[in-house]
Every structure is written in structure tokens, then in C-alpha cells.
C-alpha positions as CSV (number, residue, x, y, z in Angstrom):
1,X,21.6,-100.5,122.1
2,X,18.1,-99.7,121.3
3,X,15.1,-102.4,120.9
4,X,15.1,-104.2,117.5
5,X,19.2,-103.7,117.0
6,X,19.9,-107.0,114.9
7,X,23.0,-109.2,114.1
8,X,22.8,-111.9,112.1
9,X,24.6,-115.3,113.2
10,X,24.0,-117.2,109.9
11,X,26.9,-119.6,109.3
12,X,28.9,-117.8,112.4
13,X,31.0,-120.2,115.0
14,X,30.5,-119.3,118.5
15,X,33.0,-119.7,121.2
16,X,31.6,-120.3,124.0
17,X,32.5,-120.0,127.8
18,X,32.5,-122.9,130.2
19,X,29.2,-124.6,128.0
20,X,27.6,-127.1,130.0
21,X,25.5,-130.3,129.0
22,X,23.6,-131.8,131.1
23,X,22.1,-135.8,131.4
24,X,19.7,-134.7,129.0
25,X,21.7,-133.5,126.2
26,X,21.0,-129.6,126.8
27,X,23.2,-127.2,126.0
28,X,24.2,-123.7,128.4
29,X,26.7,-121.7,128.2
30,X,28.1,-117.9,128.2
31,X,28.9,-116.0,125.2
32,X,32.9,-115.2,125.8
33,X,34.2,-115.1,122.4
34,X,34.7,-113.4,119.0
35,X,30.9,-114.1,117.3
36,X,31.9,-112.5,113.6
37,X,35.3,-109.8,112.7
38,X,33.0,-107.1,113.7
39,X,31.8,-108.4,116.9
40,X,33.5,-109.1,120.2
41,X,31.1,-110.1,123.2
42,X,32.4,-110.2,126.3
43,X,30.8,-110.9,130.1
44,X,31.7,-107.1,131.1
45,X,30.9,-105.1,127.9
46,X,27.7,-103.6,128.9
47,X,25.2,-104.7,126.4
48,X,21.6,-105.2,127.7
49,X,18.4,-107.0,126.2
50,X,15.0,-105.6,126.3
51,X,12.3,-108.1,126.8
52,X,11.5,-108.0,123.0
53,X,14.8,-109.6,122.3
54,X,14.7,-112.9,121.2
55,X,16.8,-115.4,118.7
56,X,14.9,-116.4,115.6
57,X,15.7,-120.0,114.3
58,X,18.9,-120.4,116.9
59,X,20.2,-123.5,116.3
60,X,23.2,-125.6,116.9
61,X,25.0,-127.4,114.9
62,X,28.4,-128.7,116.4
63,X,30.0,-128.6,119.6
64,X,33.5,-129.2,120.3
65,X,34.6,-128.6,124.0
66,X,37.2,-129.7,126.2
67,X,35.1,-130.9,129.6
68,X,31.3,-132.0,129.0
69,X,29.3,-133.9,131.4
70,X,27.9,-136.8,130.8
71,X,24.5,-137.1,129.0
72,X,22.2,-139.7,127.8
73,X,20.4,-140.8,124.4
74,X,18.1,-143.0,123.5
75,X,19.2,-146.4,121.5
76,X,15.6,-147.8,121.5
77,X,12.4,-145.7,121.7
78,X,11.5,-144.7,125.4
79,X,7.3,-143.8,123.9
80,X,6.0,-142.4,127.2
81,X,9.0,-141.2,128.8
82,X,10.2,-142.1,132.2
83,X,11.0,-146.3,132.6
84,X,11.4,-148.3,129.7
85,X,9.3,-151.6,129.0
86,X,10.8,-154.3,127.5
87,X,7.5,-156.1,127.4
88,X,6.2,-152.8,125.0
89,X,6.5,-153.8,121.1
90,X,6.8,-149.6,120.8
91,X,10.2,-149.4,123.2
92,X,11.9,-152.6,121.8
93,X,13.7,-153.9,119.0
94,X,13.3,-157.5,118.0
95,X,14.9,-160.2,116.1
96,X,13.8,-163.7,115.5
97,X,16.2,-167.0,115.3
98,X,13.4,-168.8,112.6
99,X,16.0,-171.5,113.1
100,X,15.0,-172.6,116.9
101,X,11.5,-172.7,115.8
102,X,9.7,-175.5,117.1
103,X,13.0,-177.0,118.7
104,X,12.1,-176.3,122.3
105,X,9.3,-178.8,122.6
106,X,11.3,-181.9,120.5
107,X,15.0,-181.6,122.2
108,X,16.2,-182.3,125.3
109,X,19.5,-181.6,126.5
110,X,21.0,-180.1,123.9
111,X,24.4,-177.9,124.9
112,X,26.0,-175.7,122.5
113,X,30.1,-174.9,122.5
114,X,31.9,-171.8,121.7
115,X,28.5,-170.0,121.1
116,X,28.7,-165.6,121.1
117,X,26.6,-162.9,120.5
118,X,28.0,-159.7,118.0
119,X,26.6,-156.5,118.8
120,X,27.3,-153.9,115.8
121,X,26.9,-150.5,116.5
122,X,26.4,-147.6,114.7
123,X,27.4,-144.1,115.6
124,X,27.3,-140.9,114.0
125,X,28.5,-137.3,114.4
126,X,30.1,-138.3,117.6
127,X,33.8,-138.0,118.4
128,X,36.4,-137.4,121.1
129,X,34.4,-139.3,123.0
130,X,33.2,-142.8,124.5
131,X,29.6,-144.5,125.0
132,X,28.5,-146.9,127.2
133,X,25.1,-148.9,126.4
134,X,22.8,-150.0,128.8
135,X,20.3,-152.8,127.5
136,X,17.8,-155.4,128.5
137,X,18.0,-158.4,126.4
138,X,15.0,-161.0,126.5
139,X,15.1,-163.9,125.0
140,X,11.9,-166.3,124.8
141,X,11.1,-169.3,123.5
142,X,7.5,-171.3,123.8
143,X,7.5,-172.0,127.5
144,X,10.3,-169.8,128.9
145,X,12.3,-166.4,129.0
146,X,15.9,-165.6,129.9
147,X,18.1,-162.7,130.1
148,X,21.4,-162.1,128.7
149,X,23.1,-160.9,131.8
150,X,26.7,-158.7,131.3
151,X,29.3,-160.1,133.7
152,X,32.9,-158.8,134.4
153,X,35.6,-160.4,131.9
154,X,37.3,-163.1,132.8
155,X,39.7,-162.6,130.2
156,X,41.9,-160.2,132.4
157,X,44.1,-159.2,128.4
158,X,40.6,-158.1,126.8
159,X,39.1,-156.4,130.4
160,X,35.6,-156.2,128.0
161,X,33.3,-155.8,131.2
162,X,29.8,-156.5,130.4
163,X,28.3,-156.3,134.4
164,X,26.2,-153.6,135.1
165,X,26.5,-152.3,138.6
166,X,24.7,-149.0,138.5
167,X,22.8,-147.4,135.7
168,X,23.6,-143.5,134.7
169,X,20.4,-142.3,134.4
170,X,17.5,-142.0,136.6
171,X,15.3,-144.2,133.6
172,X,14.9,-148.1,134.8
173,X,14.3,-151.1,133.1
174,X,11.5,-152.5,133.5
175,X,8.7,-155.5,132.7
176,X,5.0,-154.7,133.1
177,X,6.2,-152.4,136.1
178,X,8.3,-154.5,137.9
179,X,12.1,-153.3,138.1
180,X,14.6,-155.6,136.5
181,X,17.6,-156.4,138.5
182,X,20.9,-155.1,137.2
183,X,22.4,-158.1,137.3
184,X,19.7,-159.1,134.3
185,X,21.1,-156.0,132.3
186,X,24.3,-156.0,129.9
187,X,26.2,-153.2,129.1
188,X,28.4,-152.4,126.2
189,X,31.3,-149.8,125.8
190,X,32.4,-148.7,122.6
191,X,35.2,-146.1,122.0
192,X,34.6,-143.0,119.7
193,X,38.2,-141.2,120.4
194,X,39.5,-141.8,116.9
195,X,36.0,-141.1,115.2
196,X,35.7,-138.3,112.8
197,X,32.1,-135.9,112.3
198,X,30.2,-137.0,109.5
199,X,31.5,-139.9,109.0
200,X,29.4,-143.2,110.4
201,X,31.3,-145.6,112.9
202,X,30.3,-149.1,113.1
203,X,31.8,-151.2,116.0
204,X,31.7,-154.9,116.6
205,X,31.2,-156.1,120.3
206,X,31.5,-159.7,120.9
207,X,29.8,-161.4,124.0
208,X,31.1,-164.5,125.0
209,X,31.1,-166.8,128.0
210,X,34.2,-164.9,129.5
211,X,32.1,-161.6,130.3
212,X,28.1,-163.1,130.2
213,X,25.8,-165.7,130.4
214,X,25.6,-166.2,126.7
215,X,25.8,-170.1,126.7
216,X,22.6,-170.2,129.1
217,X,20.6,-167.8,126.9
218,X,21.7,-169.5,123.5
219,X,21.1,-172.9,124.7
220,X,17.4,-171.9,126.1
221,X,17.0,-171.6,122.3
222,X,15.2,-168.8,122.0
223,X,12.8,-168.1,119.0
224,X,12.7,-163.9,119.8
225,X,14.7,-161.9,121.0
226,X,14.1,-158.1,122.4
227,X,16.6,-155.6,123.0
228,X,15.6,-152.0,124.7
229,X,18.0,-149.9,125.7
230,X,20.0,-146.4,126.5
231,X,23.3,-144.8,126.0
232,X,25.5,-143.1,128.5
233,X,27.8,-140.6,126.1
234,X,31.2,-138.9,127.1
235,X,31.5,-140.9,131.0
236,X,34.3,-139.5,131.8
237,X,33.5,-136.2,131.5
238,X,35.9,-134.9,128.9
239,X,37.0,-134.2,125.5
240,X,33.7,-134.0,123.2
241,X,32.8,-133.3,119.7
242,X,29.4,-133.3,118.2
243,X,27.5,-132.8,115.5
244,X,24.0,-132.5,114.7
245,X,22.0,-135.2,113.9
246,X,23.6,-137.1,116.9
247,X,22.8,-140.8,115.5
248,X,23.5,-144.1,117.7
249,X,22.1,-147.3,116.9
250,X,22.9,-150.9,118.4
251,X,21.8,-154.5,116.2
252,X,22.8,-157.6,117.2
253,X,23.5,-161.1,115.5
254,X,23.7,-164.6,117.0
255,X,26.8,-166.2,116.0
256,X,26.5,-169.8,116.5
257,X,28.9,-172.1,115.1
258,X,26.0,-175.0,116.5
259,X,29.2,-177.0,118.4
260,X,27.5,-179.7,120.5
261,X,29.3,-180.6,123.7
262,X,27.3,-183.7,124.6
263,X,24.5,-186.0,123.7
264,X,21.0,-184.5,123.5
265,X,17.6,-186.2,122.2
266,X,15.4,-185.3,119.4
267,X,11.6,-186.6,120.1
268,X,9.3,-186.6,116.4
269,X,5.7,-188.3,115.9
270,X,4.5,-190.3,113.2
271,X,0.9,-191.1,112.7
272,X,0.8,-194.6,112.2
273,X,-3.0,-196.6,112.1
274,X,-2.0,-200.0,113.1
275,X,-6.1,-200.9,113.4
276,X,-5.3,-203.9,110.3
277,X,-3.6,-205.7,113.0
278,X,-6.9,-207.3,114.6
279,X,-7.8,-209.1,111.0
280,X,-4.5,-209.7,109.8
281,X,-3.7,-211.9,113.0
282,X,-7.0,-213.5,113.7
283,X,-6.9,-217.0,113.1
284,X,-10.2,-217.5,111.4
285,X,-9.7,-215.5,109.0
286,X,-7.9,-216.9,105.5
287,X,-4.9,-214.2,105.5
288,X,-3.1,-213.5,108.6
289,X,0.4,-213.0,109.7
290,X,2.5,-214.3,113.0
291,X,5.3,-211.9,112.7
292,X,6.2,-208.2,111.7
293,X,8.7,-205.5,111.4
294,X,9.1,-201.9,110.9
295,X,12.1,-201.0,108.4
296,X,13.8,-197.7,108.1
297,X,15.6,-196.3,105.9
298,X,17.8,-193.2,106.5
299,X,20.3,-191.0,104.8
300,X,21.5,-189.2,107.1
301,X,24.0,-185.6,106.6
302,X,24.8,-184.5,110.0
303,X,28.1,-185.2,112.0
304,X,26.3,-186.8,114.7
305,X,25.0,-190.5,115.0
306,X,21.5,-191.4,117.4
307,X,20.7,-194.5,118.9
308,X,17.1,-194.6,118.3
309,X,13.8,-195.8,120.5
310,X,10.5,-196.4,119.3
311,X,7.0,-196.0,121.3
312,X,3.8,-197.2,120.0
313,X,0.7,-195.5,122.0
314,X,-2.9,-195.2,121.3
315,X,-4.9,-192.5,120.3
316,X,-5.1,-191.5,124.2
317,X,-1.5,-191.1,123.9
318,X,-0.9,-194.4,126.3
319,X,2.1,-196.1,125.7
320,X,1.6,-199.7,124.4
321,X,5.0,-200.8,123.7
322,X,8.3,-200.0,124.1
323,X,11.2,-200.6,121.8
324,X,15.1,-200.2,123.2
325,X,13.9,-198.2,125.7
326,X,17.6,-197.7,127.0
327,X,19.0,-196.8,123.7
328,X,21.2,-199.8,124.0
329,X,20.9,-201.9,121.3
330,X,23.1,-201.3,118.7
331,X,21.0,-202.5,115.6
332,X,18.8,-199.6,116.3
333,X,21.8,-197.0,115.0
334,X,21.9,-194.0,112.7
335,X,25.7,-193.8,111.4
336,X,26.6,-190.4,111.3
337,X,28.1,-188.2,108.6
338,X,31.8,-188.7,108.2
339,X,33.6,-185.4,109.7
340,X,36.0,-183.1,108.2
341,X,38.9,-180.8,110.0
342,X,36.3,-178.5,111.3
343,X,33.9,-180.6,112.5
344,X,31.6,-180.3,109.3
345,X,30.3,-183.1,107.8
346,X,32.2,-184.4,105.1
347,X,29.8,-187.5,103.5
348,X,26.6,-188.5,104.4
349,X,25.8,-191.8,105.7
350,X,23.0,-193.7,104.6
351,X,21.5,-197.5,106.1
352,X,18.7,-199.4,107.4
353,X,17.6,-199.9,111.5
354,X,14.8,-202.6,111.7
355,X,12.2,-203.1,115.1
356,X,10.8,-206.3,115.3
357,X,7.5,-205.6,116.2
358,X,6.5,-209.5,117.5
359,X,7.1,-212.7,117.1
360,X,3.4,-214.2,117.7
361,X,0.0,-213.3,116.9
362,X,-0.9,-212.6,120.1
363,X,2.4,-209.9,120.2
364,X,1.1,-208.4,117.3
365,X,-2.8,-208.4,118.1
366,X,-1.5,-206.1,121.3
367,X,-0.4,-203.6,119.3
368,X,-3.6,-203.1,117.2
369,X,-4.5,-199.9,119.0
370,X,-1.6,-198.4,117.5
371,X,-2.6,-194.8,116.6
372,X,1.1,-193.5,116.7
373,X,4.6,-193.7,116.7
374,X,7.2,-191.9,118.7
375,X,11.0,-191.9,117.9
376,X,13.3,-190.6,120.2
377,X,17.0,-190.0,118.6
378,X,19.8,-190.0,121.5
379,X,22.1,-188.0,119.5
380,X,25.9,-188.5,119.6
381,X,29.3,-188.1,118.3
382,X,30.5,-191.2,118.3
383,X,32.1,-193.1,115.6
384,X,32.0,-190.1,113.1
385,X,34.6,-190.2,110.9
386,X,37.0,-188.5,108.8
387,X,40.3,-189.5,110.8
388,X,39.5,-186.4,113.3
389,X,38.1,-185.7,116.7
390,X,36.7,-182.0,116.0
391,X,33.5,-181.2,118.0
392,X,30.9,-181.8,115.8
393,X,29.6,-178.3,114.0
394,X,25.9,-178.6,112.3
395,X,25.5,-176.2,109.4
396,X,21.8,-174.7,108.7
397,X,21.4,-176.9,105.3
398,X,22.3,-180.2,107.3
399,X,19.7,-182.9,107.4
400,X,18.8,-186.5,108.6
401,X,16.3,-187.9,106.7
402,X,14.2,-190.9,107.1
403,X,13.4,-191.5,103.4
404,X,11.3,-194.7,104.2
405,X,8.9,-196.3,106.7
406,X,8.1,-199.7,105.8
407,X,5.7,-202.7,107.3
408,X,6.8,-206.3,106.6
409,X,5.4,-209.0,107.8
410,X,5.2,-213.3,107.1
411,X,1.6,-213.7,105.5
412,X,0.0,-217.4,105.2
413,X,-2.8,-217.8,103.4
414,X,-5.3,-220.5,103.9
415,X,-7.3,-222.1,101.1
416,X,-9.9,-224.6,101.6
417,X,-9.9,-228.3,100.7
């Protein structure tokens, strides 16, 4: 054949010999097939090239083969190539839990039950085939960061391993240049053999405490979380049908049914000017009291009850008084919600806890410097009712409420002669 001899491919299926795709995706092969009905190529038909030869706009569209290797595509954006950063805002998806805002700082000990993570993802134009993702998961709150770390199943019926032992690719994880550990990675497999081309495949992946560290990394309570990550596609190396665009995408969503295992404490602040105190108890002058109390009033809709301690401190933040400092006095008690079947509450419970804050002038004069009060709420679940012993589950629009602060006291007044 001379120089500028031209066939045109447009809209032809290719057959090709023994194609090969390598860890990055790219696709070789031989031509050993039947291009069009008017053309048969084979390896020994002696058909040369000159230099000039060249394929304008070659491009393709779908592969189906029987043996591919293994290849890799990106699930988050990898900006400079080489490692990827979880630390870089351009290599990382985020999402943030609004609802453990602020938490970190006001609650101690708090344990969540039956808490998992679902993964949902997306794949497109992929079939015969399986995927394994590889991803770094941070989670960070105010003061700390965790990882949720993939380990093997120990529900030996579901065998969903999440451990990574070895990643695919030559690409690490990384934070500000230091290597993360696999044991800090997760992966998760999702099958495609029963996916069709065109069509879009979602697939829900649940991580639980049988095959990760979820509980740990929920219970940090973290207020971000940031995902980077890669895909290994076809890992066993055979059956494989693509289409182009190749698409493959990976969110995530905390399910947390908010099941508290054990007590935990909630710490708030009230500014609270108790300066009035030095004239209201000084003797010489013609109003003054010799006893006080603080009233409460709550109404409160959780499933969960709280013995409660009061601290008064001054504007330096130093404690002056303690009240039930052991949380054992039961008049200082928030009733909780009555329960239903699930652990919901059912009713909300509303009352009145009183602290006496003296009995003399001289108690009361003490506790002039008063700039502030802190509660502390040793939350439980005991005595909730409803006629059932469910684990208590919070729901995002429950709420304790202390509708009313109140300052009594016993005035006397005196009056001359």
C-alpha cells in the first residue's frame, strides 16, 4: 500500500488480540480481527506503515475482554500526582456532622451503641468486574483526630473484610509527608459482575464494629470528616467490560441511631452576677436576707434522667462553692422522658430541683463574688419509663430545657421606731 491509503474506522468494532491494560488504565493490543466486511487484518498479512501514517481522532469507546490486569482510578482528586494528602482541601472530600458541634468541649464520657458508617458508591460503565477502594478517613473534632481503621470481619457469615494489608498501587497515603500506616486505611470491595454498561450502580457498604474501629471514631465525635481515596478495578485479573466515561464515586453517611451505653456528663455555664449579695446580707442596712435558693425549672424530652451539680466560681474562674458534688442527692434530679419500645421518648417530663444556697448571712455573703454558674448533668437511664428496658435512643429534635432560673430568698425589713 502506498503513503496516504485511508480506511475509515468510524462506528467499526475492533477485535483485538491479547489487549493488555496496565495499572494505569492504558490500553495495548494487536489488531487480529475482522475491522469492517471488507477488511481482514491479520499479524502475517504483509501490510506496512510509512512514517506519515498516523490515526486521526482514534478513540475508544468500550472494551470487553476475557483477562485484563488490574488498573487503578482515581475516587478523589490526586492534584499533583504521585502520594495523596489527606491534609490537602484539593485531594479530599469532606463532610461535616453540624450535630457534634460544640459537644467535645461540654461531654464527658459519652459511649454510643450499635453506631455504623454507610458508604454508597456509585459506579458507571463498568461491568464483569469487581473494585476494591482504598481510602483514608479523618475524622476531627476541636482538640483531636482519628482514623477509621478497616479490620477483618468478625462476622465469619458476611466475610466483609475492611483491613488493609497492602495497597495496589505504588500511590501512598499520606499527611503533610508523612506515610500513614495501613492499619489507619479502610478498604471497601464492591462487586460489579451483574452490572450492565450505561447503566449507574449504586452500592451500600456498611461499616460496623465487626470489621472496623467505627465505635472509637464515632464516639471521638467528630465535627469533619475527610475521605481521599483510590480504586483498585478488575483484582483478579479477569472478565472485564468497559465503557467510556469510566465513572466511580464513593459518599459516605453516619448512621447513628445515638444509643447510649452508659452514663456520661454534660458541663453548661450560666452567667450569673451574684455582687447584690454584699448589701442584701449586711446587717446595717434596712433590707437584708439570712437565707436563699436557686429554683429550676425543667421540662425535659430526652429518655435519659441527670443528677445534677452546681459550682459557683468567680470571675477568675475559682470555684467558691460546691453543690452535690458527688451527684448523690436525689433532690437535685431531672426525671427523664418516659420511653417507648424503641428506646424513644415517649412523654416528656417536666419538675423543679432547688439548691439551697445558705442558711446564714455569713453563708450567703461568701458567695458574693459569684460571677458564674456551672452545671454538670450526670446523665443516666435510670427510672425512664414506659414499661420497657430498651437502650435509650436520642432523636435530633430531642431537648432538655431549663425554662426557669429563679433567686428566692427570706427578706426582713427593718423600719425605725
Amino acid at each position: 500500500m502506498g503513503d496516504g491509503f485511508r480506511i475509515d474506522l468510524k462506528g467499526a468494532r475492533i477485535y483485538p488480540d491479547k489487549p493488555n491494560i496496565d495499572e494505569n488504565g492504558t490500553v495495548t493490543f494487536k489488531i487480529g480481527g475482522q475491522v469492517n466486511p471488507d477488511l481482514t487484518v491479520k499479524d502475517d498479512d504483509k501490510i506496512s506503515f510509512g512514517a506519515s501514517t498516523s490515526f486521526d481522532n482514534f478513540e475508544i469507546r468500550e472494551i470487553d475482554v476475557d483477562e485484563a490486569k488490574p488498573f487503578t482510578v482515581a475516587v478523589t482528586p490526586n492534584e499533583n500526582g504521585g502520594d495523596i494528602n489527606v491534609a490537602n482541601d484539593n485531594e479530599v472530600r469532606t463532610a461535616v456532622f453540624d450535630g457534634f458541634e460544640g459537644i467535645t468541649d461540654r461531654v464527658d464520657g459519652l459511649k454510643l451503641a450499635d453506631v455504623s458508617l454507610t458508604f454508597q458508591v456509585e459506579t458507571a460503565n463498568l461491568a464483569s468486574t469487581d473494585a476494591q477502594v482504598y481510602a483514608a478517613i479523618q475524622g476531627t473534632n476541636e482538640t483531636n483526630q482519628i482514623y477509621l481503621r478497616g479490620t477483618e470481619d468478625q462476622n465469619m457469615s458476611r466475610g466483609a473484610d475492611r483491613n488493609v494489608s497492602s495497597l495496589p498501587f505504588s500511590d501512598a497515603f499520606t499527611e503533610n509527608g508523612s506515610r500513614l500506616p495501613n492499619d489507619s486505611l479502610i478498604k471497601l470491595g464492591v462487586g460489579l459482575g451483574g452490572a450492565s454498561l450505561g447503566e449507574t450502580e449504586r452500592t451500600s457498604l456498611v461499616v460496623d464494629g465487626d470489621n472496623s474501629n467505627v465505635a472509637d471514631f464515632v464516639n471521638a465525635l467528630p465535627t469533619e470528616v475527610r475521605l481521599a481515596g483510590q480504586a483498585e478495578i478488575n483484582t483478579d485479573g479477569g472478565d472485564l467490560r468497559v465503557r467510556k466515561p469510566i465513572a466511580l464515586d464513593a459518599n459516605f453517611s453516619l448512621d447513628v441511631p445515638l444509643r447510649i451505653r452508659d452514663r456520661f456528663v454534660v458541663r453548661d455555664t450560666i452567667d450569673a452576677d451574684l455582687s447584690d449579695l454584699n448589701d442584701l446580707t449586711d446587717p446595717e442596712e434596712d433590707a437584708n436576707i439570712s437565707t436563699a435558693e436557686l429554683q429550676f425549672s425543667y421540662t425535659n424530652g430526652l429518655p435519659l434522667g441527670a443528677d445534677v451539680k452546681m459550682v459557683i466560681v468567680d470571675a477568675a474562674g475559682s470555684v467558691i462553692e460546691t453543690f452535690n458534688g458527688d451527684f448523690d442527692n436525689d433532690n437535685f434530679r431531672i426525671e427523664p422522658a418516659a420511653k417507648d419500645e424503641d428506646g424513644a421518648a415517649a412523654a416528656p417530663s417536666s419538675g423543679t430541683f432547688v439548691f439551697t444556697l445558705g442558711s446564714t448571712q455569713e453563708d450567703l455573703r461568701a458567695l458574693a463574688d459569684g460571677d458564674k454558674i456551672r452545671l454538670a448533668l450526670n446523665m443516666d437511664q435510670a427510672g425512664s419509663g414506659g414499661g420497657t428496658a430498651a437502650v435509650a435512643r436520642l432523636r435530633a429534635d430531642d431537648q432538655l430545657t431549663l425554662n426557669r432560673v429563679r433567686l428566692e430568698a427570706d427578706a426582713s425589713i427593718q423600719t425605725g421606731n
